[in-house]
C-alpha positions in Angstrom: 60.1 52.9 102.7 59.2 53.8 106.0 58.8 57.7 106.8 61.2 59.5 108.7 60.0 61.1 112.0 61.0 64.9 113.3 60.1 65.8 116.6 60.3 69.1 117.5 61.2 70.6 120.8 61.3 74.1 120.7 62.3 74.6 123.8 65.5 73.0 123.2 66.5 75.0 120.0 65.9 78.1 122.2 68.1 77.2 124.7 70.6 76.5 122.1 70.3 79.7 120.4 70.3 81.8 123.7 73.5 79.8 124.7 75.3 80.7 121.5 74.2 84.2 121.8 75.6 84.7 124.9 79.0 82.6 124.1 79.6 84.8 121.0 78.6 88.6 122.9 81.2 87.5 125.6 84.3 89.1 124.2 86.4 90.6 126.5 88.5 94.4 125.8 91.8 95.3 127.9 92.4 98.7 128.3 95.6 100.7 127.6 96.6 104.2 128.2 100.2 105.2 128.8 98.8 108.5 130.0 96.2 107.3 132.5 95.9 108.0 136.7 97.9 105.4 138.5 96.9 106.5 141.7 93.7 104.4 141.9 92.7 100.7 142.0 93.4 99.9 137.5 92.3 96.6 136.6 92.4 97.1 132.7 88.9 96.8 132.4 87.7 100.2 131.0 89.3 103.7 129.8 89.0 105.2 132.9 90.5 102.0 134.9 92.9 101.5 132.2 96.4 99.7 132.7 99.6 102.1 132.1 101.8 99.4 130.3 100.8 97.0 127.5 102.5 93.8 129.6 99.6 94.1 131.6 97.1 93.9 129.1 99.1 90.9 127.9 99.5 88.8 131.0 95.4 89.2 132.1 94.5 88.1 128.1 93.3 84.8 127.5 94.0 83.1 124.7 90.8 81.1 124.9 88.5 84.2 124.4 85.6 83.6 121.5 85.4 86.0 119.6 89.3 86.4 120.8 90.2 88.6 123.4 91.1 92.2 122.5 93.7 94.9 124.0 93.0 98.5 122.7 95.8 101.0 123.1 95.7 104.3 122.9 98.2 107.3 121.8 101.4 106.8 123.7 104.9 105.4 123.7 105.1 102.1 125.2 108.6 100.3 125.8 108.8 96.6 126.9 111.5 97.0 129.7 115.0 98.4 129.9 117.0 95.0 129.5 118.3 93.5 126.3 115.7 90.3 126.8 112.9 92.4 127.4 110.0 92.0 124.8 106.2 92.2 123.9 105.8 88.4 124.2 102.6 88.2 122.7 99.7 85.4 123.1 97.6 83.5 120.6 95.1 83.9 119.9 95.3 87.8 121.5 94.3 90.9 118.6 95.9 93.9 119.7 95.2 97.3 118.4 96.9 101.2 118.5 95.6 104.3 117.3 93.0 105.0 120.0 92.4 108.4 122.0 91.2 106.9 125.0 87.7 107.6 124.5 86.3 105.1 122.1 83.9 102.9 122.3 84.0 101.1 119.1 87.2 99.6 117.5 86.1 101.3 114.2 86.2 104.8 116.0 89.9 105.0 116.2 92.6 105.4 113.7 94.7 102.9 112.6 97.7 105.0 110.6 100.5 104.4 112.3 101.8 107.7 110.3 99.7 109.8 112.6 98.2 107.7 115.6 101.4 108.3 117.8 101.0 104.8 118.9 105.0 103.9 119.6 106.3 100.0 120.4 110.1 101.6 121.2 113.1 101.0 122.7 116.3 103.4 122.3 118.7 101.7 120.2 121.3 104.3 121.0 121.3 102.5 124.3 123.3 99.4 125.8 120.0 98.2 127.4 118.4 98.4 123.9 116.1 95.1 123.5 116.9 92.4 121.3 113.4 92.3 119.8 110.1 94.9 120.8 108.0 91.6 120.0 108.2 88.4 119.8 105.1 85.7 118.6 106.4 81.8 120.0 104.7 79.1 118.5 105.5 75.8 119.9 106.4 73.2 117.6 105.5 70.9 115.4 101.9 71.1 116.3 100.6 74.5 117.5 102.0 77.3 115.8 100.5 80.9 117.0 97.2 81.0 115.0 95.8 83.5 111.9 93.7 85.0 114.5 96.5 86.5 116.3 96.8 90.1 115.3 99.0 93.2 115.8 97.7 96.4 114.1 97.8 100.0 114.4 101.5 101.2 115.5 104.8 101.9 115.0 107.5 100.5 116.0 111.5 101.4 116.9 114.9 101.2 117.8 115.1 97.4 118.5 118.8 96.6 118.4 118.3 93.0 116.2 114.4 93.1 115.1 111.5 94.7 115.4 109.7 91.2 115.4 110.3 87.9 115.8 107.9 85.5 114.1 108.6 82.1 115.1 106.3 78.9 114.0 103.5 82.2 113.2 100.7 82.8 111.2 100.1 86.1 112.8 98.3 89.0 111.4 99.9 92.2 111.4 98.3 95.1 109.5 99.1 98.8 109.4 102.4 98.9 111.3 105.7 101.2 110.6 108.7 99.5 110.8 111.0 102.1 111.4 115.2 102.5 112.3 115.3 98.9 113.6 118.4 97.0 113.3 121.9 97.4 113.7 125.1 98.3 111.2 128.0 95.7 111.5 126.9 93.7 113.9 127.1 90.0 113.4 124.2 88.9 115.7 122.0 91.7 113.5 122.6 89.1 110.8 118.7 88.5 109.5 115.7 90.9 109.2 116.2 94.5 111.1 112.5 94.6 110.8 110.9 91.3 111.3 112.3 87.7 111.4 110.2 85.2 110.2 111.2 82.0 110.5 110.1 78.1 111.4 107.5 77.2 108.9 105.6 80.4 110.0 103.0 81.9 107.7 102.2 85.6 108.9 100.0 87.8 106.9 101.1 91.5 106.5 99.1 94.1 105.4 99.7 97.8 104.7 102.8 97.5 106.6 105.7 100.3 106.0 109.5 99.3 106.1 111.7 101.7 106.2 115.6 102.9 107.0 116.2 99.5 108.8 119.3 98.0 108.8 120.8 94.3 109.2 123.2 91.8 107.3 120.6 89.9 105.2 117.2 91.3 104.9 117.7 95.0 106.3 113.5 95.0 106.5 112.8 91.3 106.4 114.2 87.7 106.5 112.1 84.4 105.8 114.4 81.5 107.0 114.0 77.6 107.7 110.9 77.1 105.5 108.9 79.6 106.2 106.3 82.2 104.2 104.6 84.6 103.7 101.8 87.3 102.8 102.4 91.0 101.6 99.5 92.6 100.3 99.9 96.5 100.0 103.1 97.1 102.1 105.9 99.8 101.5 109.6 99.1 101.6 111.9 102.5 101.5 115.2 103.3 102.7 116.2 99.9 104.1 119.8 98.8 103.9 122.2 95.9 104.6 126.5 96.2 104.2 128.3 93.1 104.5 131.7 93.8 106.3 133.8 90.9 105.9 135.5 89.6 103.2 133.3 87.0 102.0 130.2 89.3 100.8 127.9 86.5 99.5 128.4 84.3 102.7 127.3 87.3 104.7 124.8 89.5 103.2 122.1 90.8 100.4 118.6 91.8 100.1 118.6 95.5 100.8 114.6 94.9 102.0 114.3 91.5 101.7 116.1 88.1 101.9 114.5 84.8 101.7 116.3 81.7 102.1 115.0 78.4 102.1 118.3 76.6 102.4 118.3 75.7 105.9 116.1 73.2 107.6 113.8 74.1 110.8 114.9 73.2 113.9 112.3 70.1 114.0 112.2 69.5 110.5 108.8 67.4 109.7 108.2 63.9 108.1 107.9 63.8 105.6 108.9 67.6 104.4 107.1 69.7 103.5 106.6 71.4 99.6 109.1 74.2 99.1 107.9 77.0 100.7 105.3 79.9 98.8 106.0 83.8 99.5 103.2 86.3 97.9 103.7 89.8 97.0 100.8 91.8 95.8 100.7 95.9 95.1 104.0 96.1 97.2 106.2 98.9 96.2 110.3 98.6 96.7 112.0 102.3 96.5 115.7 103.3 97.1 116.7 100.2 99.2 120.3 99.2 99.3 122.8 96.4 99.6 126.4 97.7 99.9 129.2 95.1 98.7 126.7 92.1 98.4 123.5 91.1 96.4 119.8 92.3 95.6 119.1 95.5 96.4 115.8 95.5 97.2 115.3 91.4 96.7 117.7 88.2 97.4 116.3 84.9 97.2 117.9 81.2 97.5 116.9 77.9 97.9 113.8 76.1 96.6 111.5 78.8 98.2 108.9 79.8 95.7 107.6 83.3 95.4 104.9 85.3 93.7 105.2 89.2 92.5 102.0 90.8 91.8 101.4 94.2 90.4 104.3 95.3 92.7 107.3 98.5 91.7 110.8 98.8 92.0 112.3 102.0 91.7 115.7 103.0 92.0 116.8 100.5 94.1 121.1 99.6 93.7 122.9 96.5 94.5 126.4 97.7 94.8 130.2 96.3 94.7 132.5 98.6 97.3 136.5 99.1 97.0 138.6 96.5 98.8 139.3 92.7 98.2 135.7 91.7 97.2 134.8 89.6 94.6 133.7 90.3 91.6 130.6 88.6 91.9 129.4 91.2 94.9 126.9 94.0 93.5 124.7 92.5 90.8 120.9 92.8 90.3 119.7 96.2 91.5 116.4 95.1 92.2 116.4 91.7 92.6 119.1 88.6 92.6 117.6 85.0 92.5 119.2 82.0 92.7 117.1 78.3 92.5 113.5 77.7 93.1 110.7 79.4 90.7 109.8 83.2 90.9 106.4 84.2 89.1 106.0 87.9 87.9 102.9 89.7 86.5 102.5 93.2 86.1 105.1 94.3 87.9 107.1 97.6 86.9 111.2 98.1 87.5 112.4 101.6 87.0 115.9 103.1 87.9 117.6 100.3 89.5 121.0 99.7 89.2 124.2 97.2 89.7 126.6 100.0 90.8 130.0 100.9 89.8 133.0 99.6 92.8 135.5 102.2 93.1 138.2 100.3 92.4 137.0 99.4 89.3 136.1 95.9 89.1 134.5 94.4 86.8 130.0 93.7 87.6 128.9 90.9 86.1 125.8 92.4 85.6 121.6 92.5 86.5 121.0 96.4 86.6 117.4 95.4 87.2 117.1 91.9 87.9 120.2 88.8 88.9 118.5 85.3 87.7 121.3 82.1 88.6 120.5 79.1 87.2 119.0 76.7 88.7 115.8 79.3 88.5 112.3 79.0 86.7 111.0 82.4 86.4 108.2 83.4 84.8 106.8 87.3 83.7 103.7 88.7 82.3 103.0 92.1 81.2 106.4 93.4 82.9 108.1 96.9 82.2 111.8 97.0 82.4 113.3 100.8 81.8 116.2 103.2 83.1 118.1 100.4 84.7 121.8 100.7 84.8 124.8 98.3 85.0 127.7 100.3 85.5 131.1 98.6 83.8 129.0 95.9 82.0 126.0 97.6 80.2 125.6 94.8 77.4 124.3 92.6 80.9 121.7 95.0 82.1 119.4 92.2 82.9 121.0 89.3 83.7 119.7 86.1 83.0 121.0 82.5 83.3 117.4 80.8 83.9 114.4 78.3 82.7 111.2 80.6 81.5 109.5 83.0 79.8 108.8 86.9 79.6 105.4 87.8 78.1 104.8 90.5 76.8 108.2 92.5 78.3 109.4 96.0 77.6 
């Protein structure tokens, strides 16, 4: 065997290594600072130069940036335009982050609570000019979807007429955003997520995110549509509500937090399709969400769509059937109402929810705490189940017409 020869040319490995030094230093910050001096030359490049409006930071990103290309914000309330179609159109591959003072010099230095940054995405929904959506992430399908690297973190957001966000053919990251009075009451373009829309095979990550008092017809905080999934790791959903106001309750809404619906094909569906979809909840806590005259108060699910609850609550959250010619079947499962596909439980803790009584009198079917339609696998380990009501049928508190098992249930 002949021996392999090395040469070395260390002149060459340092050249290498100084290149790759200076390609991974070169990241590039965009300023923002609602509150900074206009009258002077601001190209975006430092605190003191900083642009007034986030669009600007936006359009001078590059999506090409390695490390990616950051926009800091600080304190402020920024609004994406006064027209229904105006939005935060936001570009991959672009991290964007609120909670600063202005001053920084390190992201770490600022603070990312959206409870207490004043860091505002808005837009008056009280208005006729109210936007549509605050943001909206575009992926461009079937091959280039917005990447993981993509990132919102660090504000609230507000009074968007239909969503807060639209996730389209996404894998964004958002962390440590308030979703707050988003959405709209009765009105049939509202119909999906008055929070965030996710939709198109998209697979967003959210972390220590906080839904509350938003409002649509399915999903008041969230709707996952056409195949799509997703990540909640430590979010909060309180307050939310949806209120179908037809005739035809079932047809046209449930899921006082959260619908997902896997019923409906993507606009380019692939080939060959894909598995059902996967949706993971960990350490999420569901409290005093609603759905008036329809389904799942803080939960509705359909379809194949799998998902995953891990160590999350539900307390006191009500699924209830109101007076008028609704059918019975409206109202049932006052956490959760499931219907196909498999749902996996472990740890997870229901407390005070409840299928509430119509006023006329009609008869619930049942699910004070949890709605399971066959065909459903479900699966639960190490599960509490206590002070859940089912007015008018209280032999049905927890409804069941499934394929699984309980371990270890109380």
């Amino acid at each position: 065997m002949s021996a392999m020869t090395v040469i070395r040319q260390p002149g060459l490995a340092l050249l290498f290594t100084l290149s790759f030094t200076v390609a991974a230093s070169a990241q590039t910050i965009w300023y923002v600072d609602a509150d900074v001096n206009t009258n002077q030359a601001n190209d975006g490049t430092s605190w003191a130069t900083a642009y007034p409006t986030l669009q600007q930071a936006i359009a001078d990103a590059s999506t090409n940036g390695f490390p990616p290309d950051e926009i800091w914000v600080a304190r402020g309330i920024y609004t994406p335009g006064e027209t229904t179609t105006a939005t935060f159109l936001l570009k991959d591959r672009v991290r964007i982050f609120g909670g600063f003072d202005g001053v920084e010099t390190e992201r770490d230095e600022r603070n990312p609570d959206p409870l207490t940054n004043d860091t505002v995405l808005f837009t008056d929904i009280t208005q006729g000019t109210a936007c549509d959506a605050l943001v909206t992430l575009q992926g461009t399908p079937p091959f280039n979807p917005i990447a993981e690297a993509t990132r919102l973190d660090g504000f609230t957001l507000t009074g968007a007429r239909k969503h807060a966000i639209v996730n389209n053919f996404s894998h964004a990251t958002f962390r440590n955003l308030l979703f707050t009075e988003n959405g709209s009451r009765y009105d049939v373009s509202v119909e999906y997520g008055g929070a965030i829309l996710i939709t198109d095979r998209s697979r967003p990550r959210l972390e220590n995110c906080m839904f509350v008092d938003n409002i649509a017809t399915r999903g008041g905080a969230v709707a996952i549509r056409t195949h799509a999934q997703a990540l909640f790791m430590d979010c909060y959903f309180g307050g939310n509500e949806v209120e179908a106001s037809s005739s035809s309750p079932l047809d046209n809404g449930g899921g006082g937090a959260l619908y997902c619906d896997s019923t409906q094909e993507p606009a380019e569906p692939p080939n060959p399709p894909p598995p059902p979809p996967r949706s993971l909840l960990r350490r999420c806590t569901f409290e005093e969400n609603l759905a008036k005259n329809c389904n799942g108060g803080a939960i509705l699910k359909l379809g194949t769509a799998h998902m995953d609850l891990v160590e999350c609550r539900f307390n006191d959250n009500t699924a209830s059937a109101l007076s008028g010619p609704y059918p019975s079947t409206a109202g049932n499962g006052g956490a959760m109402y499931t219907m196909g596909g498999t749902l996996n439980m472990v740890n997870c803790i229901f407390k005070g929810n409840r299928s509430d009584e119509p006023r006329d009198g009609t008869f619930l079917e049942g699910g004070g705490a949890w709605y399971c339609v066959k065909p459903c696998t479900a699966s639960g380990v190490n599960c509490l189940f206590f002070l859940r009501k089912c007015l008018k049928s209280p032999e049905n508190a927890d409804e069941w017409e499934w394929n699984g098992v309980l371990t270890h249930p109380t």
